[in-house]
MARNUPA-454264 format. One line per 10 residues: their letters; for each residue x, y, z of N, C-alpha, C. Coordinates in Angstrom, 1 decimal, decimal comma, m for minus. Layout:
! residues N
A) X/Y/Z/X/Y/Z/X/Y/Z; ...
//
This chain:
! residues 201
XXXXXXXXXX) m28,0/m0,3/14,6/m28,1/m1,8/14,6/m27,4/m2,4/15,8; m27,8/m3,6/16,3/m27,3/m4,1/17,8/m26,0/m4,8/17,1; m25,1/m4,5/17,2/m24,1/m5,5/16,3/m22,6/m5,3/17,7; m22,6/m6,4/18,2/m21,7/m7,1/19,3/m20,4/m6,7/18,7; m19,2/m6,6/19,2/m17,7/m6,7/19,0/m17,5/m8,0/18,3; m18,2/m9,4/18,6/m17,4/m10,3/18,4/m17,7/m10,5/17,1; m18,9/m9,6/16,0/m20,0/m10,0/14,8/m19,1/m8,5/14,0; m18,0/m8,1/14,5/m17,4/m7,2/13,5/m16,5/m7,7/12,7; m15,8/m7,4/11,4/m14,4/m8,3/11,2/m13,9/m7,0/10,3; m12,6/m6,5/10,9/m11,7/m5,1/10,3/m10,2/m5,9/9,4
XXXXXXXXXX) m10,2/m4,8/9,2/m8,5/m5,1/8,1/m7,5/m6,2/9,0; m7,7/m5,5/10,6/m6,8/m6,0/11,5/m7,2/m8,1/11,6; m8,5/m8,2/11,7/m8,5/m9,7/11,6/m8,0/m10,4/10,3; m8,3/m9,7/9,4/m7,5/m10,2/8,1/m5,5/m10,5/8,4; m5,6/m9,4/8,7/m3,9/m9,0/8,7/m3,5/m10,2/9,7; m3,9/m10,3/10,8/m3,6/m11,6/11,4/m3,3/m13,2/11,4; m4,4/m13,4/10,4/m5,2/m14,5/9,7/m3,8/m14,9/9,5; m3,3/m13,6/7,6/m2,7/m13,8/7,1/m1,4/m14,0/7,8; m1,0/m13,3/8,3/0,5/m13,1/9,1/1,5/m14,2/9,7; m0,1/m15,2/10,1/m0,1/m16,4/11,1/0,2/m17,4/9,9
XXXXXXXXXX) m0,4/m17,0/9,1/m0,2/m18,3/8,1/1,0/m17,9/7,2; 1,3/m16,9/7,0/2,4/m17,0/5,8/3,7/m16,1/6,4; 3,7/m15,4/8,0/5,0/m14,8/8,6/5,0/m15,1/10,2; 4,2/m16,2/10,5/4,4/m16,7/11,8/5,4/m16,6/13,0; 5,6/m16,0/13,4/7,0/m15,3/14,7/7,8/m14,4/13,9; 7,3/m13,9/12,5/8,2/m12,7/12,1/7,8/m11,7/12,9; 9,2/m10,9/12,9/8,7/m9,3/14,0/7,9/m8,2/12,4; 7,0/m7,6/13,0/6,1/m6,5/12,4/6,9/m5,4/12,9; 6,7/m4,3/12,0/6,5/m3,0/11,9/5,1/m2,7/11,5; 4,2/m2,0/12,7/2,6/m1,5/12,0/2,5/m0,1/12,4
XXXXXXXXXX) 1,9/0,3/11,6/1,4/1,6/11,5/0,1/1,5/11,9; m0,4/2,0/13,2/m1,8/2,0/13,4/m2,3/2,4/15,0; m3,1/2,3/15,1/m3,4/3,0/16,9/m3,3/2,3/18,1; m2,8/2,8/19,1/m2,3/1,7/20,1/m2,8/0,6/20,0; m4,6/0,8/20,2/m5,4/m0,3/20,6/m4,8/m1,5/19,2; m4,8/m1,2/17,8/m3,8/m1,9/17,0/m2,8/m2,8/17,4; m2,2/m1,9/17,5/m0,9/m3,0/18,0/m0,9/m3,5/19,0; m1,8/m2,7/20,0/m2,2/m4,0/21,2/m2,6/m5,4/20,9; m3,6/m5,1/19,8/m4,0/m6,7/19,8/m3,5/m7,5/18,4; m2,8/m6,9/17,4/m1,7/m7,4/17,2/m0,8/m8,0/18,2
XXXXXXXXXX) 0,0/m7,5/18,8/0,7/m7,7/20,3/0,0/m9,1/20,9; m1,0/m9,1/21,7/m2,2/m10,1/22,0/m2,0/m11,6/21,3; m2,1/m11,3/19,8/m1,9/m12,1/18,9/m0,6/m13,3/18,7; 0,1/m12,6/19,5/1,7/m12,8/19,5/2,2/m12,5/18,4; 1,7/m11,4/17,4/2,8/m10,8/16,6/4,2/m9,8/17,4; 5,0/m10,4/17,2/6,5/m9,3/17,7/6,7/m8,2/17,1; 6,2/m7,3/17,8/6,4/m6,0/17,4/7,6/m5,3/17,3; 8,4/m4,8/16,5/9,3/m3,6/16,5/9,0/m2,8/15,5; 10,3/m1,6/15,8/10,0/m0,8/15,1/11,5/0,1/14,5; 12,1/m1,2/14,0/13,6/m0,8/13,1/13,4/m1,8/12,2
XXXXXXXXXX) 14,7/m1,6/11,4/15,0/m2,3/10,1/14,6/m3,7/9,8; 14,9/m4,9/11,3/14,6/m5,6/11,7/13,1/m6,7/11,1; 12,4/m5,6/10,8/11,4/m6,2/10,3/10,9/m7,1/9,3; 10,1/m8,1/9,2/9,9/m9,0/8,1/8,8/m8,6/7,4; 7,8/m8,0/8,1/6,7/m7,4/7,8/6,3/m6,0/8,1; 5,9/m5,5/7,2/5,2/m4,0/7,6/4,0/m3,9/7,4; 3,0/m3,4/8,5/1,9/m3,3/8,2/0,9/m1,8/8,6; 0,5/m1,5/7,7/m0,2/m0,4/7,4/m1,7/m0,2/7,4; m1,8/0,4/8,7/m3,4/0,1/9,0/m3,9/2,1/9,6; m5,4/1,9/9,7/m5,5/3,2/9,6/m4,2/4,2/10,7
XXXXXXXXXX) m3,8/5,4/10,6/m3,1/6,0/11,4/m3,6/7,4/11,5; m3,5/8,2/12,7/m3,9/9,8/12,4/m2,7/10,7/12,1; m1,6/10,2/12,5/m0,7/11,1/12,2/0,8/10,3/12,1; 1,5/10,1/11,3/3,2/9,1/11,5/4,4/10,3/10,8; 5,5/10,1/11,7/6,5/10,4/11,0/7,4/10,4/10,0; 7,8/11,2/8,8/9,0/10,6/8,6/10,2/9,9/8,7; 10,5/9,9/9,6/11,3/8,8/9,7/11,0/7,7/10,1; 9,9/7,7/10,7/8,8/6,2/10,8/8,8/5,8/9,6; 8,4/6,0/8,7/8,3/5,4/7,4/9,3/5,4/6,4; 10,5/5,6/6,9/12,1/5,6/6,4/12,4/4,6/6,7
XXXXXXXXXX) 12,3/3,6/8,1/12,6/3,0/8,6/11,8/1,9/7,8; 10,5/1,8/7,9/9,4/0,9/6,8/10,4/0,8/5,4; 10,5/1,7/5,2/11,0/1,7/3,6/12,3/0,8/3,3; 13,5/1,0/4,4/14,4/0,2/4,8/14,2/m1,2/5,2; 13,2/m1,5/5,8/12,9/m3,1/6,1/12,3/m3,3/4,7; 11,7/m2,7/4,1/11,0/m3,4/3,1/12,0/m3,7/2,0; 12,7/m2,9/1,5/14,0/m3,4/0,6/14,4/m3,6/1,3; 14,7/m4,4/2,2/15,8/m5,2/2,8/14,4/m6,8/3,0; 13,7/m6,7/2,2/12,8/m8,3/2,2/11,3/m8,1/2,8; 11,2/m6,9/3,5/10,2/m7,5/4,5/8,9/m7,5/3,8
XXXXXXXXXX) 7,7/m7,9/3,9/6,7/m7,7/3,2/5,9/m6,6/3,3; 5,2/m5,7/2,4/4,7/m4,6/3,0/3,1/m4,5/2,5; 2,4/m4,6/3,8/1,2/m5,0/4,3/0,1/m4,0/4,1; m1,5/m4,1/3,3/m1,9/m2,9/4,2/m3,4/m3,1/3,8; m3,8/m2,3/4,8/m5,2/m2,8/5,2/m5,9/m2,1/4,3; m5,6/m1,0/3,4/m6,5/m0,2/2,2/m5,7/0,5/1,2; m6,1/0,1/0,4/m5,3/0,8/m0,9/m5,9/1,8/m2,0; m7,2/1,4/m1,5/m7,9/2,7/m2,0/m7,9/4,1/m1,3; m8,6/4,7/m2,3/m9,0/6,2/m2,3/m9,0/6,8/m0,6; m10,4/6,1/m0,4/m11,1/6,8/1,6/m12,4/6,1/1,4
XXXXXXXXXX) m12,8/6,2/2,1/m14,2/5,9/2,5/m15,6/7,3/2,2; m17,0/6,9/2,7/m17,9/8,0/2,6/m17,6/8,4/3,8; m18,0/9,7/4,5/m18,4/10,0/5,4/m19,5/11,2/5,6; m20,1/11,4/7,1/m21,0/12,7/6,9/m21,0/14,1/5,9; m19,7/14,1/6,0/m19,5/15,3/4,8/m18,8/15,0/3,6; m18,6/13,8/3,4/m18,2/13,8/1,4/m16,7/12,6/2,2; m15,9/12,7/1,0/m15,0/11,4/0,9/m14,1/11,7/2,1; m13,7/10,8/3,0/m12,4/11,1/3,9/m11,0/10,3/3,5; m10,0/10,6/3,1/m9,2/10,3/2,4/m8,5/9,3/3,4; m7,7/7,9/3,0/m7,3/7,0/3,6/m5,9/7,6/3,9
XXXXXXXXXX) m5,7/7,6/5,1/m4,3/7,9/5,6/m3,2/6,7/5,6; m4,1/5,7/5,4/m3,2/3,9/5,7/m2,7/4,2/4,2; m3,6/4,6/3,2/m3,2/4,4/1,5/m2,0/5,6/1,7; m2,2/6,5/1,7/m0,9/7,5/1,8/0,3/7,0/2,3; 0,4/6,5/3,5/1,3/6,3/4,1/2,1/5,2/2,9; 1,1/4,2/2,6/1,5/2,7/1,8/2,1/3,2/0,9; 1,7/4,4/0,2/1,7/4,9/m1,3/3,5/5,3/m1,3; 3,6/6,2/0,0/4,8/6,7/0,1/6,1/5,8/0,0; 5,8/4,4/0,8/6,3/3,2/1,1/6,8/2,5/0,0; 5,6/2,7/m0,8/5,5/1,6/m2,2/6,7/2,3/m3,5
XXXXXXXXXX) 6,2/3,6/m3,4/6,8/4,7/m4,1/8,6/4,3/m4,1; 9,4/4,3/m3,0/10,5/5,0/m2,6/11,3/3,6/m2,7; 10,3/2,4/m2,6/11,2/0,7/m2,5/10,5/0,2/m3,9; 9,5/0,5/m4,7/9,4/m0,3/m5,4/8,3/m1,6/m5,5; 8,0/m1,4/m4,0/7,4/m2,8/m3,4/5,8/m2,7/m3,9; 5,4/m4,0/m4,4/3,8/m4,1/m4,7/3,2/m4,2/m3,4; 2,0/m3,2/m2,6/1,7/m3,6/m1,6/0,8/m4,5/m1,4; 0,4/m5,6/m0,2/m0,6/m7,1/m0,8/m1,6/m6,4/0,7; m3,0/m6,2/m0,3/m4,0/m5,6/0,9/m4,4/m6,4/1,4; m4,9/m6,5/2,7/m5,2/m7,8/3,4/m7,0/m7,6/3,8
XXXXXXXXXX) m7,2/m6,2/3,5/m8,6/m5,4/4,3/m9,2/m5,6/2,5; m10,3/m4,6/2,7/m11,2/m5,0/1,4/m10,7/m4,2/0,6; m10,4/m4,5/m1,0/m10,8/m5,7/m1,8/m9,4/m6,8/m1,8; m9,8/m7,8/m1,1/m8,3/m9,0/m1,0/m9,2/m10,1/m1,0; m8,1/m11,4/m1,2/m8,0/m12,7/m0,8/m8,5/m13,3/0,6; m8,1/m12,1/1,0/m7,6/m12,3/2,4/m9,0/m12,1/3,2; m9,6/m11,0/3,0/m11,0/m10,5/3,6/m11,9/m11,4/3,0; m11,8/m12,1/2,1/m12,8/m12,6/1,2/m12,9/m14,5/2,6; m11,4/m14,7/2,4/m11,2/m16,2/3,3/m11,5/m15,6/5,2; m11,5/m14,7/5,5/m11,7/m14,1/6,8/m13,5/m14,4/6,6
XXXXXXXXXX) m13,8/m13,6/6,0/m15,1/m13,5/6,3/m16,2/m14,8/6,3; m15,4/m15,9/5,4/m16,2/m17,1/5,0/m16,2/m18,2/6,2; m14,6/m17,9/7,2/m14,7/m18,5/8,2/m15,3/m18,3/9,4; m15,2/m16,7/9,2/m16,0/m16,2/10,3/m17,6/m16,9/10,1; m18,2/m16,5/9,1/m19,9/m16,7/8,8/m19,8/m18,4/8,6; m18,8/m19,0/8,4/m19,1/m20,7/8,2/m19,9/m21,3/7,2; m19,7/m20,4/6,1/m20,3/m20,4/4,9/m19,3/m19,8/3,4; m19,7/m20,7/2,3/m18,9/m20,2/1,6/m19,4/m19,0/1,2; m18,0/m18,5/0,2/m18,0/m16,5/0,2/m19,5/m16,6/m1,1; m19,4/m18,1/m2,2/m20,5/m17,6/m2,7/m22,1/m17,4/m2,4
XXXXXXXXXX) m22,2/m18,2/m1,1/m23,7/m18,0/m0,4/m23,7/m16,6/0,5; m22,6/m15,8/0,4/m23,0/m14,4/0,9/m23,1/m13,0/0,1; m23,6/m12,2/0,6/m24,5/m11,0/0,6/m23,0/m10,2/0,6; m22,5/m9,1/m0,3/m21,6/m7,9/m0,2/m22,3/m6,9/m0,5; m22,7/m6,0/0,9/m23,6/m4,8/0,4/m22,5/m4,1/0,8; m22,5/m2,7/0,3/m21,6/m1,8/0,5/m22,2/m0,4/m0,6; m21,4/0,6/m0,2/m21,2/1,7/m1,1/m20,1/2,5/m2,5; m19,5/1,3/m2,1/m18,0/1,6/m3,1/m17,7/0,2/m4,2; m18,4/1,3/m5,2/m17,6/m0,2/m6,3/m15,9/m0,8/m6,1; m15,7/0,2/m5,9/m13,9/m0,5/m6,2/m13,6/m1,2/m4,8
XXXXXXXXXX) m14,4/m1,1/m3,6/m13,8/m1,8/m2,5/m15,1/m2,8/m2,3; m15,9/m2,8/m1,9/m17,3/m3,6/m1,6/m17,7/m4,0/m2,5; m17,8/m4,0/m3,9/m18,7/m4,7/m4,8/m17,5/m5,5/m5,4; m16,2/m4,6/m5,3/m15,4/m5,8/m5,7/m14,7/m7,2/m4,8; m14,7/m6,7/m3,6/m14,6/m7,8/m2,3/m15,6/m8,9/m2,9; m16,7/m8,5/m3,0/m18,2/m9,7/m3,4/m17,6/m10,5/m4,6; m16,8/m9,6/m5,9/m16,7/m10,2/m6,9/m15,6/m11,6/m6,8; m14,7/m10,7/m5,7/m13,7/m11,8/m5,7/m13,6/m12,8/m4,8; m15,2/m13,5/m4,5/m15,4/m14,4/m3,9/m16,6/m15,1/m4,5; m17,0/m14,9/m5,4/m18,6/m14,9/m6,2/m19,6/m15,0/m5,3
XXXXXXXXXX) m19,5/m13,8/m4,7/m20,7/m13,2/m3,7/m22,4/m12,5/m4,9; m23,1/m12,2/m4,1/m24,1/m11,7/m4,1/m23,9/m10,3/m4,0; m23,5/m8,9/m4,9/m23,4/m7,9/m4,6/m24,5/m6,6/m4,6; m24,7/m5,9/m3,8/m25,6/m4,9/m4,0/m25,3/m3,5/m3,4; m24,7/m2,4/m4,2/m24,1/m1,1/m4,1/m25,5/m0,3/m3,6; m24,6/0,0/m2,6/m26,2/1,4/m2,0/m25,9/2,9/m2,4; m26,5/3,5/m3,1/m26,2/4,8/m3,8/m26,0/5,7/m2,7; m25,9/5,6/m1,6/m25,7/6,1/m0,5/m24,5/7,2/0,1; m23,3/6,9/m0,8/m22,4/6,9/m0,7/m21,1/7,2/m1,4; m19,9/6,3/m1,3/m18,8/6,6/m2,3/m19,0/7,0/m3,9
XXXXXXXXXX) m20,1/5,5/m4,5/m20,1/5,2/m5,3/m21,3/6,0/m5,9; m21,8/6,5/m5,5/m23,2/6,8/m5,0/m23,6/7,8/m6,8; m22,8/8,5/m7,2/m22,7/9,3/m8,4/m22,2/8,8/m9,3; m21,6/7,5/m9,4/m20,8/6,9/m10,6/m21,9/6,5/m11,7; m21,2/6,4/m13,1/m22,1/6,3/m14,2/m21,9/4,7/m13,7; m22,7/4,2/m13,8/m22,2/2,4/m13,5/m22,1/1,6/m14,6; m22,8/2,8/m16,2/m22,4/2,0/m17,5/m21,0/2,2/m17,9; m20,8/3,0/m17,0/m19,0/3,0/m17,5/m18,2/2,0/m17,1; m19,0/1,3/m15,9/m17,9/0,6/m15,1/m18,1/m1,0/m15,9; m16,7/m1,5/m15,9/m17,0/m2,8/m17,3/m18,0/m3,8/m16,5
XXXXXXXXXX) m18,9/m4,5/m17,1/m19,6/m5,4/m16,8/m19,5/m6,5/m15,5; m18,2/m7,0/m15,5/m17,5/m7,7/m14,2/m17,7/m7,4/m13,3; m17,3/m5,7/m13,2/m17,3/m5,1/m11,5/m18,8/m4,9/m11,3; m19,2/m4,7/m12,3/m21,0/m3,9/m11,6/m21,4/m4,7/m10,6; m22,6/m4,2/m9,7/m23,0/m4,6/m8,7/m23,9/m5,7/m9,3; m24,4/m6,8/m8,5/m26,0/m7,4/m9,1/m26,9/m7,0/m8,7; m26,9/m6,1/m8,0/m28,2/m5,3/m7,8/m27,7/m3,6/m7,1; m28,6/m2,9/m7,2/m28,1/m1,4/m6,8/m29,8/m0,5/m6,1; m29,4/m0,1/m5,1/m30,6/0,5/m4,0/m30,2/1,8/m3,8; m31,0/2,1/m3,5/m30,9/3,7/m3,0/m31,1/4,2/m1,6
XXXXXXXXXX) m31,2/3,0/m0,4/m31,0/3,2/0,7/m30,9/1,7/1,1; m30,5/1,6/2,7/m30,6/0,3/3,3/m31,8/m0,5/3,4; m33,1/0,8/3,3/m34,7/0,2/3,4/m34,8/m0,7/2,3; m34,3/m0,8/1,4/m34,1/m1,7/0,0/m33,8/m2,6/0,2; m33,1/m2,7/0,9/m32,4/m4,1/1,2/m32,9/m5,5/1,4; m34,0/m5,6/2,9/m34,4/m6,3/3,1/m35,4/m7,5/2,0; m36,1/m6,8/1,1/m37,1/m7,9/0,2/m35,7/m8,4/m0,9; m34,8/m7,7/m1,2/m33,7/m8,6/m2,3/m32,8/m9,4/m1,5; m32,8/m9,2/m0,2/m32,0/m10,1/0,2/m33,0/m11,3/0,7; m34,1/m11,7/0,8/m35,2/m12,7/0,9/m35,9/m13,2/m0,2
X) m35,0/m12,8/m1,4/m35,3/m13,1/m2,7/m34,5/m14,6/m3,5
//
């Protein structure tokens, strides 16, 4: 699909949104890949990476240290807020589930301080008010298609979106009469070819 840079929106636009509005010139601790913290950085979020911090933020990573996340642990009982772009499981990929390295890292973080972590990426508040400003439309006149009940059908839910789960995927084997009434999708396809006539409906 032809889809531009500027028609994408990641955990990282959320996290900023938020940051700006509720930790404005606090210094960050982030966990994430250069290009990350670059444009965090860009943003004028103040980056460091000791105790110092007011916020911690946890976004995808390939590999962090222990003592990286000693230090996270330390700002975070010591106030800071601890941030993160996914709290779920992993995502689908070509060969079966790929496990979230941002949730592990958070999990570790959350574990050792106590701290409730506040996701900013999908399922949040946060992605829900990102996305409505981005499209200029409220979250109830949009479409949440995705693969994963617990992250994409529930992002839709918590904006009273239009949701439709593509068996495609995460979710792709779940009994969906197990899942309580609330979360289920409003509609469910078995590829993206589906899509088109329910979304012109």
């Amino acid at each position: 699909m032809p889809v531009a840079d500027d028609e994408l929106l990641t955990p990282v636009c959320s996290a900023l949104t938020y940051i700006a509005r509720r930790h404005r010139g606090e210094p960050a601790l982030v966990f994430g890949s250069e290009a990350t913290r670059a444009r965090m950085a860009d943003a004028g979020v103040p980056l460091v990476d000791d105790e110092n911090a007011r916020v911690v933020f946890v976004a995808h990573v390939e590999e962090v240290s222990l003592d990286a996340m000693e230090v996270a642990a330390r700002a975070v009982t010591g106030g800071a807020k601890l941030l993160t772009a996914n709290y779920q499981r992993g995502f689908w990929g070509a060969n079966g589930i790929v496990f979230s390295r941002g949730a592990m890292v958070t999990a570790g973080i959350a574990r050792v301080t106590g701290a409730r972590p506040i996701v900013v990426g999908k399922p949040s508040r946060a992605a829900v008010e990102e996305v409505s400003a981005r499209l200029g439309v409220p979250s109830t006149e949009v479409a949440v298609i995705g693969d994963d009940v617990g992250m994409d059908i529930a992002l839709g839910h918590l904006g009273g979106s239009k949701t439709i789960l593509v068996r495609s995927g995460m979710s792709g084997g779940d009994d969906l009469d197990a899942v309580p009434e609330r979360r289920r999708p409003h509609a469910v396809v078995d590829g993206v070819a589906e899509l088109l006539p329910l979304l012109s409906s």
